[in-house]
C-alpha positions as CSV (number, residue, x, y, z in Angstrom):
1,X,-6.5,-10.6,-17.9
2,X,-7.4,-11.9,-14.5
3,X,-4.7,-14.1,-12.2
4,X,-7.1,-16.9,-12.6
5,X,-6.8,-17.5,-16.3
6,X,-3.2,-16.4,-16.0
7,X,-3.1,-19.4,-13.8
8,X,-4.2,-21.4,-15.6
9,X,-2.3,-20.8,-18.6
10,X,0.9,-21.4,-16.3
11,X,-0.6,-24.3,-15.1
12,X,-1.0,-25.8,-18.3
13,X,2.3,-24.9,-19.0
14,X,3.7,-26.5,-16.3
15,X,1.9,-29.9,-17.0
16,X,3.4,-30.1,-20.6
17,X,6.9,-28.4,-20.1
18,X,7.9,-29.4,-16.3
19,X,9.1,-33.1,-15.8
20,X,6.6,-35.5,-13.5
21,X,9.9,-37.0,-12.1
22,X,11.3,-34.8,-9.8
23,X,7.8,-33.8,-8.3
24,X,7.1,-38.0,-8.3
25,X,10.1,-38.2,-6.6
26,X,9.6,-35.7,-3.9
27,X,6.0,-36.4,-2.9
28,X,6.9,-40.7,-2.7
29,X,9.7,-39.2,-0.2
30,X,7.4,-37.0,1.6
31,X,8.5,-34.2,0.6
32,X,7.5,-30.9,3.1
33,X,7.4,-28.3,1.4
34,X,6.7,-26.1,4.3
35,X,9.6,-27.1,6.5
36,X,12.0,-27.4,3.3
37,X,15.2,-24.5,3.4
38,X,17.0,-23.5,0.6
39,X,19.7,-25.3,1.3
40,X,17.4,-28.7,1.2
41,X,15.9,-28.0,-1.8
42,X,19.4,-27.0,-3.6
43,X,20.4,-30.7,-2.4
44,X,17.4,-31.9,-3.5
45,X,17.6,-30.3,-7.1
46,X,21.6,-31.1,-6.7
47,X,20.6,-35.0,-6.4
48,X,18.3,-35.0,-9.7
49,X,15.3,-35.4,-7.1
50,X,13.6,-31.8,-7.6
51,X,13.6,-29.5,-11.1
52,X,13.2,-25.4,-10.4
53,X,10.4,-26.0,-13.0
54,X,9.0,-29.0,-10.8
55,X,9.7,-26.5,-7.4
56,X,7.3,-24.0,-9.4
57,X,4.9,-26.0,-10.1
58,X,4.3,-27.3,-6.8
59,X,4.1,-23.3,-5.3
60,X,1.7,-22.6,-8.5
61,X,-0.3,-25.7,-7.2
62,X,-0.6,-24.2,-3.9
63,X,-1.2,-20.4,-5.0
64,X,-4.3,-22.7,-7.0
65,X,-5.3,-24.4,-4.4
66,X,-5.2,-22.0,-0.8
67,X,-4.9,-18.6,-1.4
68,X,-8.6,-18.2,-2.7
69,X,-8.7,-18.5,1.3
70,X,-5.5,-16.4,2.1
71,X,-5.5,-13.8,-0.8
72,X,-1.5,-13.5,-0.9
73,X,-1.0,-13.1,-4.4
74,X,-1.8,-10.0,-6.2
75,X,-1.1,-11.4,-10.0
76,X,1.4,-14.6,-11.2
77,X,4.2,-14.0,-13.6
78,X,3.7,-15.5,-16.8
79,X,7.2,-15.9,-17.0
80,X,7.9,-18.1,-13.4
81,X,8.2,-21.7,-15.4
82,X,10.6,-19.9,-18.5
83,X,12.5,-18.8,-15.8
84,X,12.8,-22.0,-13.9
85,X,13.6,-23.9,-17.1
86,X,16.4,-21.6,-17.4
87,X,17.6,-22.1,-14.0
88,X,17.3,-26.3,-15.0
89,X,19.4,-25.7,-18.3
90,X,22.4,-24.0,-15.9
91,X,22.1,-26.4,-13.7
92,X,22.6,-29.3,-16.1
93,X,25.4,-27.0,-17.8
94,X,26.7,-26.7,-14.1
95,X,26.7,-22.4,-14.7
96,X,24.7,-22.4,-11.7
97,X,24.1,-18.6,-10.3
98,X,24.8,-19.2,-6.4
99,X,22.0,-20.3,-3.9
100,X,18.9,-18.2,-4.8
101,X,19.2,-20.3,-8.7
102,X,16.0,-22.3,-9.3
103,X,14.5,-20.5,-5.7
104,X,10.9,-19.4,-6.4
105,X,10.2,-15.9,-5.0
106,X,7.2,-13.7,-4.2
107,X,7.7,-9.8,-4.7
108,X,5.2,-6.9,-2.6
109,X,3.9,-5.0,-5.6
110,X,5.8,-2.1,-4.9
111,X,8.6,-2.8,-6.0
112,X,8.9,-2.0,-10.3
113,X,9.2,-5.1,-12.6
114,X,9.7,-4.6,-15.8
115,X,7.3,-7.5,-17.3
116,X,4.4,-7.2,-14.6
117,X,2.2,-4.0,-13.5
118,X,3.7,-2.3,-10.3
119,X,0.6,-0.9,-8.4
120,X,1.3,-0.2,-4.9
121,X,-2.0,-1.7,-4.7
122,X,-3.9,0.9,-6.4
123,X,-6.0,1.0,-9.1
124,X,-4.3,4.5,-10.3
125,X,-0.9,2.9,-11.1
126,X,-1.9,0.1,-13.3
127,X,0.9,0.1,-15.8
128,X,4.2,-0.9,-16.5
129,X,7.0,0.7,-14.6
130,X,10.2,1.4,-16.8
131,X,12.5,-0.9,-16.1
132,X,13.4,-3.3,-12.9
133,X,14.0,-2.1,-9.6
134,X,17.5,-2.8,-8.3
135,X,16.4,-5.3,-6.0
136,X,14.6,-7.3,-9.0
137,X,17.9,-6.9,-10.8
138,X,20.3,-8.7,-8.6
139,X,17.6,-11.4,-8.1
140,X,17.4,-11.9,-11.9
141,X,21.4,-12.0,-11.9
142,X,21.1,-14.3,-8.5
143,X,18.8,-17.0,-10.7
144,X,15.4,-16.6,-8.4
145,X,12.3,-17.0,-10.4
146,X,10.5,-14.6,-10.1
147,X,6.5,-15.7,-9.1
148,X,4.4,-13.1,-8.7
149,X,3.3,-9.8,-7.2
150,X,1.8,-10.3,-3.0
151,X,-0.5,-7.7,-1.9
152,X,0.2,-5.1,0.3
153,X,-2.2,-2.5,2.3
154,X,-2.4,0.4,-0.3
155,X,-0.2,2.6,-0.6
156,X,2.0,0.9,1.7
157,X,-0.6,2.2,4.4
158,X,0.5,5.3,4.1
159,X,-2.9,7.2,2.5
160,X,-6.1,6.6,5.1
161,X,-6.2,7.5,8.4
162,X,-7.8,4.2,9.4
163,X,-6.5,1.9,7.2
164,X,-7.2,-1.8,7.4
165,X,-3.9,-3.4,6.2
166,X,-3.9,-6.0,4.0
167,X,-6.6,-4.3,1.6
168,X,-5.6,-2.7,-1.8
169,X,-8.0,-1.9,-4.6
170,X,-6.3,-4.0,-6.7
171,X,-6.0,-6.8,-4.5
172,X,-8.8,-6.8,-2.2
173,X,-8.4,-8.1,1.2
174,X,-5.2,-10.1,2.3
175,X,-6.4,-12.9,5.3
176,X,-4.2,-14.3,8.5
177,X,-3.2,-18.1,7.3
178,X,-3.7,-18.6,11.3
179,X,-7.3,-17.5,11.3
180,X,-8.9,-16.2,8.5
181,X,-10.7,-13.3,9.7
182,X,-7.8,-12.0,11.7
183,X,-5.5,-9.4,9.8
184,X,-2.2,-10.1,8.5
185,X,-0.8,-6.9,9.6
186,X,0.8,-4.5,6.9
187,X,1.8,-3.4,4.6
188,X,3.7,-6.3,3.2
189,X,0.8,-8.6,4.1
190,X,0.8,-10.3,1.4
191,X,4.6,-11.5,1.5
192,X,4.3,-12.7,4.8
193,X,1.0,-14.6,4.9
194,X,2.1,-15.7,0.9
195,X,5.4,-17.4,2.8
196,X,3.5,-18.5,5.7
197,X,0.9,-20.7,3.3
198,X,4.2,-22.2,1.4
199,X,3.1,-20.1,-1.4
200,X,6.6,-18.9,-2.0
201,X,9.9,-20.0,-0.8
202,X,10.9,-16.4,0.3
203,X,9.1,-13.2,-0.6
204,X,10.4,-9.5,-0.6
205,X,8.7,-6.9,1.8
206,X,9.0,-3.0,3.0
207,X,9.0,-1.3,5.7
208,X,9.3,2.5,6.5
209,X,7.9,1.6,10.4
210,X,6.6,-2.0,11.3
211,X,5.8,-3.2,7.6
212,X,8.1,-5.9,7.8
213,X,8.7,-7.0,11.3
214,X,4.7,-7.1,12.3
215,X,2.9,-8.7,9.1
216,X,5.8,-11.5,9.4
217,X,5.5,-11.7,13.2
218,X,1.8,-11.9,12.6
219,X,2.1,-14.9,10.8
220,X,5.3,-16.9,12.6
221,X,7.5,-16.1,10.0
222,X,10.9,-14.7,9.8
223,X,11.6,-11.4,8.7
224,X,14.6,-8.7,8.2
225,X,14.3,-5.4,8.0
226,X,18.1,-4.3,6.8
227,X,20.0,-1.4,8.2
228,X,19.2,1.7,5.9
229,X,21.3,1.3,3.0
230,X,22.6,-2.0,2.9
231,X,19.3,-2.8,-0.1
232,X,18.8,-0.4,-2.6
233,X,15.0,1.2,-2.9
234,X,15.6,2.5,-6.8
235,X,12.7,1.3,-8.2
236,X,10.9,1.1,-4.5
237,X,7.6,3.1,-4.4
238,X,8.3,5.1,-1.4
239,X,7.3,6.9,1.6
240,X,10.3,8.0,3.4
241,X,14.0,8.5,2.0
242,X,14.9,8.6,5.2
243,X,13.0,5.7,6.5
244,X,12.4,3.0,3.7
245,X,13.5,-0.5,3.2
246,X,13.0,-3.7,1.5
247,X,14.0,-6.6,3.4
248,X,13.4,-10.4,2.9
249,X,10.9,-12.7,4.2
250,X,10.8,-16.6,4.7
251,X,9.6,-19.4,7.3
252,X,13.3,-20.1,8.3
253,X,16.9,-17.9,9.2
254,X,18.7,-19.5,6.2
255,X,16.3,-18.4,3.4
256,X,16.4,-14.4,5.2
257,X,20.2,-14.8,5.0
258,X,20.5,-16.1,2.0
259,X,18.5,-13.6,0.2
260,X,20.1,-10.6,1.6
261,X,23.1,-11.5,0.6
262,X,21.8,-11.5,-2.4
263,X,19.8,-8.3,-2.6
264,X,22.5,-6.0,-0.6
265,X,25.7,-3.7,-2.0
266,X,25.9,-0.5,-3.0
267,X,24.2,1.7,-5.5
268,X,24.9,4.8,-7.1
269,X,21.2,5.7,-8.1
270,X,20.3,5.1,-3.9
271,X,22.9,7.6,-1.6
272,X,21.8,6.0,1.6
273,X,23.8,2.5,0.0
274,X,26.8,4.8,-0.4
275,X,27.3,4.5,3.4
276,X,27.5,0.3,3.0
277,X,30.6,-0.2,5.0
278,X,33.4,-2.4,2.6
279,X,33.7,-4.6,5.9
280,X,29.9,-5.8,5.1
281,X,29.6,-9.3,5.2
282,X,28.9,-11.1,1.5
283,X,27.5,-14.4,2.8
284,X,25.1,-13.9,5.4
285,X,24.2,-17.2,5.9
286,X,27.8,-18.6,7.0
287,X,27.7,-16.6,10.1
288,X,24.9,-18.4,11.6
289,X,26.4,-20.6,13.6
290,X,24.5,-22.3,16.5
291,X,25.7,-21.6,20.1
292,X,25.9,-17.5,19.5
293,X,23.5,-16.6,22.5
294,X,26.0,-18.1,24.9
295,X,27.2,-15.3,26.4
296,X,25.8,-12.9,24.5
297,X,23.7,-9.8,26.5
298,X,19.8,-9.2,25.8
299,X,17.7,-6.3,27.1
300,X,14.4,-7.4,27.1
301,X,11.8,-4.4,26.3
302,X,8.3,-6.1,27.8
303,X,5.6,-3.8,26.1
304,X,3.3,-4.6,28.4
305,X,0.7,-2.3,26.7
306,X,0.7,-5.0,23.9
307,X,-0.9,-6.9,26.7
308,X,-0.6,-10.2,28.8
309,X,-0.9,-13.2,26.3
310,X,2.0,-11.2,24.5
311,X,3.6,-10.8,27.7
312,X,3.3,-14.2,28.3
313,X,5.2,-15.4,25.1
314,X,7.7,-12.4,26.0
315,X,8.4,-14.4,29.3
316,X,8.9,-17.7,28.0
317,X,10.9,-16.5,25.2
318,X,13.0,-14.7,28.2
319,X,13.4,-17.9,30.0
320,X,14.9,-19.8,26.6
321,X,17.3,-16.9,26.3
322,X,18.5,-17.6,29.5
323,X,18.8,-21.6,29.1
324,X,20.1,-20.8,25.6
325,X,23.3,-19.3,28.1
326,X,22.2,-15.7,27.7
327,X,22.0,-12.6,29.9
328,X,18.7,-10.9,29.8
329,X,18.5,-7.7,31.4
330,X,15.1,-5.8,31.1
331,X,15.4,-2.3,29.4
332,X,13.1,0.6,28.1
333,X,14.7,2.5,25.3
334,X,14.6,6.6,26.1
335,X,12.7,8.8,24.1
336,X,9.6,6.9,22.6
337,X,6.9,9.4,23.2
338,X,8.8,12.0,21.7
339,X,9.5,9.7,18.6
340,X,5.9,9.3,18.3
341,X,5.0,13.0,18.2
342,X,7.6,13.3,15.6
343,X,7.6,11.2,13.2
344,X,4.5,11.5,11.4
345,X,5.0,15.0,10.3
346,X,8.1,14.1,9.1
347,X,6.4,11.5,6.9
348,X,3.8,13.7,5.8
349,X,6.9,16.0,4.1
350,X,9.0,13.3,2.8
351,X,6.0,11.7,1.4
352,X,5.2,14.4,-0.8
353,X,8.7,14.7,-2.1
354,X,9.9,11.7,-2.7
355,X,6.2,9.9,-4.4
356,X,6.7,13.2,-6.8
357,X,9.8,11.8,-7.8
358,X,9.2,8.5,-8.4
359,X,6.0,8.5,-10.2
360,X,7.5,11.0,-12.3
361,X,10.3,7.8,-13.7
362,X,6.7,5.8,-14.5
363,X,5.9,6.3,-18.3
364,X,2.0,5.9,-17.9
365,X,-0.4,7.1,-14.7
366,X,-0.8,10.2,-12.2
367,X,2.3,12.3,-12.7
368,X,2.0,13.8,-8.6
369,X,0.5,13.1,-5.5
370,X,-2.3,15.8,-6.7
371,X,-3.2,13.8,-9.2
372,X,-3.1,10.9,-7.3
373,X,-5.8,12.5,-5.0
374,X,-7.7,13.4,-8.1
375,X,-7.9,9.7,-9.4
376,X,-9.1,8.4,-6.0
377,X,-11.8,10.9,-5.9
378,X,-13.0,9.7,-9.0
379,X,-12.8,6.0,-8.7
380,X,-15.7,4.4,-6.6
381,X,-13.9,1.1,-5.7
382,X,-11.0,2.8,-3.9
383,X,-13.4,4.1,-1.7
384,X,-14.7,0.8,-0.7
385,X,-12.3,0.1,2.5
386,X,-9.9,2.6,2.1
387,X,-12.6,5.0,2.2
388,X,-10.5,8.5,3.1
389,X,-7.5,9.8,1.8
390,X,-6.4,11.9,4.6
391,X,-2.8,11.2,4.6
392,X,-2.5,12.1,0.9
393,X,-4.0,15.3,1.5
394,X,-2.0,16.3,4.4
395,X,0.9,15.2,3.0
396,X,-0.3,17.7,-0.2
397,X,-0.6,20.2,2.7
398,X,2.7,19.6,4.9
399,X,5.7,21.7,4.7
400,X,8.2,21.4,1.9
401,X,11.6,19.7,2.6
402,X,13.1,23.1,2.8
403,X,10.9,24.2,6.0
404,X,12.9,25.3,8.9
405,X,10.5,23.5,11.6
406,X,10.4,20.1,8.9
407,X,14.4,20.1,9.2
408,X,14.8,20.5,12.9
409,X,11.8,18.1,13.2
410,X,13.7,15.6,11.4
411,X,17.1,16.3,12.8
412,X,15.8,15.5,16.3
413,X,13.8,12.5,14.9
414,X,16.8,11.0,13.5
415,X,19.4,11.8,16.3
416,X,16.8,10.5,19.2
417,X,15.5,7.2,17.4
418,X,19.3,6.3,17.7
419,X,20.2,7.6,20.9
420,X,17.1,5.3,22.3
421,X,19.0,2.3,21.4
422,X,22.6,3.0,21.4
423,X,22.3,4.5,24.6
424,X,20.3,1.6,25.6
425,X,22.9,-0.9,24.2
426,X,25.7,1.0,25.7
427,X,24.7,1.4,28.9
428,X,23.9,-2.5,29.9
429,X,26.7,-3.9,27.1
430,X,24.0,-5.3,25.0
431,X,24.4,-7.1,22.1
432,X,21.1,-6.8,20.8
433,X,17.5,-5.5,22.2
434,X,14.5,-8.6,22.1
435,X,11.0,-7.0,22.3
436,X,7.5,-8.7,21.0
437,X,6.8,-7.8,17.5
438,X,3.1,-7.5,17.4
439,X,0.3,-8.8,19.4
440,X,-2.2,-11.5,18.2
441,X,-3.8,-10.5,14.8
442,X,-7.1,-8.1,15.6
443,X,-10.5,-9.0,13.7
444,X,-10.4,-7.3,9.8
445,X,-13.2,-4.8,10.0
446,X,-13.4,-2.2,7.5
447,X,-15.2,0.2,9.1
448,X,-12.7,0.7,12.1
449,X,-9.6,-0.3,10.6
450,X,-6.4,-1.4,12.2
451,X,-5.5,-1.9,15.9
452,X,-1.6,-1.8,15.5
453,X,-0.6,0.3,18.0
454,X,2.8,-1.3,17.7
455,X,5.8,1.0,19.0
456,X,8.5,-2.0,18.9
457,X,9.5,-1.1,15.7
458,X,9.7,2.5,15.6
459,X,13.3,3.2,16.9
460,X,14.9,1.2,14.7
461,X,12.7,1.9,11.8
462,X,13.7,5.5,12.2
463,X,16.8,5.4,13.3
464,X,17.7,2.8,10.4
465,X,19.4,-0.1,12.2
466,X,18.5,-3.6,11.7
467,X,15.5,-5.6,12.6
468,X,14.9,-9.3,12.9
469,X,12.0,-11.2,14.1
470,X,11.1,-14.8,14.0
471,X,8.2,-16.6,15.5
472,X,8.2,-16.7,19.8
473,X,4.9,-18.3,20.6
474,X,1.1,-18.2,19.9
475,X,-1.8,-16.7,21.7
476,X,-4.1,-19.3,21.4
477,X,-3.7,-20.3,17.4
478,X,-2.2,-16.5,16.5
479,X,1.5,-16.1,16.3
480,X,3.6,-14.0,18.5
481,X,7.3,-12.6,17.5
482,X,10.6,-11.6,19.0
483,X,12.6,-8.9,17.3
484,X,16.0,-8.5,17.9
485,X,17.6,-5.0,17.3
486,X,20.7,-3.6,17.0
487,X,23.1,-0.8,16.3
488,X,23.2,-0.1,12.3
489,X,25.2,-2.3,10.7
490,X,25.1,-5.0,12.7
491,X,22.7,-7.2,10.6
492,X,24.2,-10.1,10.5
493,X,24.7,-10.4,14.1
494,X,20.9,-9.8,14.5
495,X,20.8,-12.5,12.3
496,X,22.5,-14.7,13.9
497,X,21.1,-14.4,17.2
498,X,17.5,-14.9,15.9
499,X,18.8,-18.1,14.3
500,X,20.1,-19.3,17.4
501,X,16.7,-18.2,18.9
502,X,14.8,-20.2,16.7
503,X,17.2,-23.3,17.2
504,X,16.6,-23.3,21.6
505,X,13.5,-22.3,21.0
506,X,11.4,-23.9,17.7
507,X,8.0,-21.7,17.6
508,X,7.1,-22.0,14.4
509,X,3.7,-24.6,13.2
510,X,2.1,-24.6,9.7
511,X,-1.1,-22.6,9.6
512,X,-4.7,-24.4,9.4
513,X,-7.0,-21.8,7.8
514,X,-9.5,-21.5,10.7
515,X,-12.3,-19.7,9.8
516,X,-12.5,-17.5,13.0
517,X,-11.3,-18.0,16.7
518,X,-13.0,-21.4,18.1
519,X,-12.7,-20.3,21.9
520,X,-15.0,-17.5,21.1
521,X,-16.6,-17.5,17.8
522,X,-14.7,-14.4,16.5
């Protein structure tokens, strides 16, 4: 079945089961959507003047109505409204389930769910998975409904050598909310511009190296890629073991912090969670209190490569830093070319071993990354944007985990990508390192793929320490992030120094669909 007459079997649904009241209600009191937290919309629902059935409905009536343009959302859950009726029947038996209850959420299809196909975005793995990931788990148990699967750039980006992110052959091509025929960046492009659009309250992305931080600083939204271990990736399609993630994604701080205090904690199937420290905060979102810059000590890493309209934003975010009452000290982390030269053969080994392992826990579809090849050889539409495979077949090719060179490789990786920043951090007493996220969103074009030279991410994607960004400024009508890094652990100091980043300085606009840039035609 297609999403559009899954749609509109919801839809119909939704018109008989979900009371007109609380959606009356909230459009006569101009309701924004857009701007609404979760915290608002738990008042709201709190006050008998919003439903989690009526909060569904209005995202399914804006998944109907916009993302034919933005192509977010891979395929709907037939179950959202059941499960919003069920949040509504806690509610009214006051067994409500904590913050998240009622909270419409979008999921990269990545991750498993039990009662929808998990694809990674290709056509290969178009099946059920077992059973839930972890993740999906303690959002069930948390109360979120559960909305639908967001596109994603195959394979998490990790198969062609010139990928264009946003595409899957499943999904077809995710588009920039800002402008259309700009790229979303990847691979959780479909999370980010699926928040950005109001399709979602808060969606769930990945990231092994930029896959959260520069789709949602592509699109002015906030995202958080964890320190390694505080989510668990059972259940995760992977690339890395030593590099993946799942993080949250929203328009606002609140929402971010919110949901990773509901996604984090430890997990015996995933060792890297075995290393969540007990002194971990629970509640992420209390800590945000406004004021935290005051004081506080920035490096600044420029990127001037990501050239000067970036540069620009990266100057007047500088300057609210330092009316916000901050220090900013400009910085350039050690070690980055040598990162660069190393990482990707790391990935090519750990890619290998760990996508054996997981597809062999799916019941149904290639049973190795041989067979993987195999099927895309075969299948004509995974050829259409995607068009090589070359990472999958050097990755068949690389070194086992076992190699000599792989393991010292890896080893000097790992120790370097945290020696760039906590040397950095040490040696001007930083609390956290700002850089730009991304540059403004390149032109989608098939046949040369992505421009995402992007190294702001790469430390503490390898290294495993946190990443925040939230919206900075615009180039013109595309959006320009700050990320704020620091040591592992320290998440919810990141997090609260983005909040107060986004409280001096408000970046943030809804999109308006352009088609193309209207300075220069495109």
């Amino acid at each position: 079945m297609g999403r559009r007459p899954v749609f509109l079997a919801i839809l119909a649904a939704a018109l008989v089961l979900v009371p007109s009241a609380p959606v009356a209600s909230a459009a006569s009191s101009k309701f924004d959507l857009d701007a609404a937290d979760i915290p608002a919309l738990q008042a709201r629902m709190a006050a008998g003047r919003l439903s989690a059935a009526g909060l569904t409905g209005l995202y399914l009536d804006r998944i109907h109505r916009l993302d034919g343009k933005v192509n977010a959302v891979l395929a709907l859950n037939p179950g959202a409204l059941g499960q919003a009726l069920e949040s509504d029947a806690r509610r009214r038996a006051h067994h409500l389930r904590g913050p998240l209850d009622g909270i419409p959420v979008l999921v990269k299809d990545n991750v498993d769910t039990r009662d929808q196909h998990t694809t990674a975005g290709s056509r290969a793995l178009r099946s059920y998975p077992a059973k839930d990931a972890t993740l999906i788990t303690r959002l069930r148990n948390a109360g979120a409904v559960i909305l639908g699967k967001a596109n994603l750039s195959e394979w998490a980006n990790f198969r062609a050598a010139k990928p264009t992110s946003g595409w899957s052959g499943v999904g077809g091509q995710t588009n920039n909310p800002y402008v259309l025929d700009r790229n979303p960046c990847g691979s959780s492009a479909g999370s980010a511009a699926g928040v950005a659009a109001s399709l979602a309250q808060v969606a769930i992305g990945s990231e092994t190296d930029g896959s959260i931080v520069c789709p949602a600083g592509m699109t002015a939204t906030v995202g958080h890629k964890p320190s390694l271990g505080l989510v668990s990736r059972t259940g995760v399609v992977p690339i890395s073991a030593e590099q993946d993630t799942a993080g949250p994604i929203a328009r606002n701080v609140v929402d971010v912090a919110l949901t990773l205090s509901a996604l984090q904690g430890r997990d015996p199937s995933d060792p890297a969670t075995l290393e969540y420290p007990k002194s971990q905060p629970t509640d992420y979102a209390k800590l945000l209190e406004p004021g935290v810059l005051r004081g506080a000590r920035i490096g600044l890493w420029r990127l001037p490569v990501l050239g000067p309209s970036t540069d620009a934003v990266m100057t007047s975010a500088r300057n609210s830093l330092v009316k916000a009452g901050a220090t900013v000290v400009e910085v350039t982390p050690p070690y980055q070319a040598r990162l660069g030269e190393l990482e990707f053969p790391a990935l090519l080994t750990e890619f290998h071993r760990d996508i054996d392992k997981y597809l062999a826990t799916r019941p149904r579809g290639p049973r190795n990354l041989a067979e993987l090849i195999a099927y895309n050889r075969a299948d004509p539409l995974e050829r259409t944007c995607f068009a090589g495979q070359e990472l999958f077949e050097q990755a068949l090719a690389a070194p086992p985990p076992t190699d000599p060179g792989y393991l010292a490789g890896r080893a000097e990786l790992s120790d370097l990508a945290r020696r760039s920043l906590d040397e950095t951090l040490a040696k001007y007493h930083l609390d956290a390192i700002a850089s730009p996220t991304n540059p403004p969103a390149w032109k989608t074009d098939c046949a040369v793929g992505d421009n995402d030279v992007i190294p702001s991410s790469t430390p503490a994607a390898v290294a495993g320490y946190p990443d925040v960004t939230v919206p900075a400024g615009f180039a013109g009508p595309l959006p320009v992030g700050i990320s704020f890094m620091g040591a592992r652990w320290s998440d919810a100091r990141m997090l609260a120094l983005a909040a107060d980043f986004s409280r001096v300085a408000p970046a943030r606009v809804p999109p308006r669909y352009l088609a193309t840039l209207p300075s220069t035609g495109g």
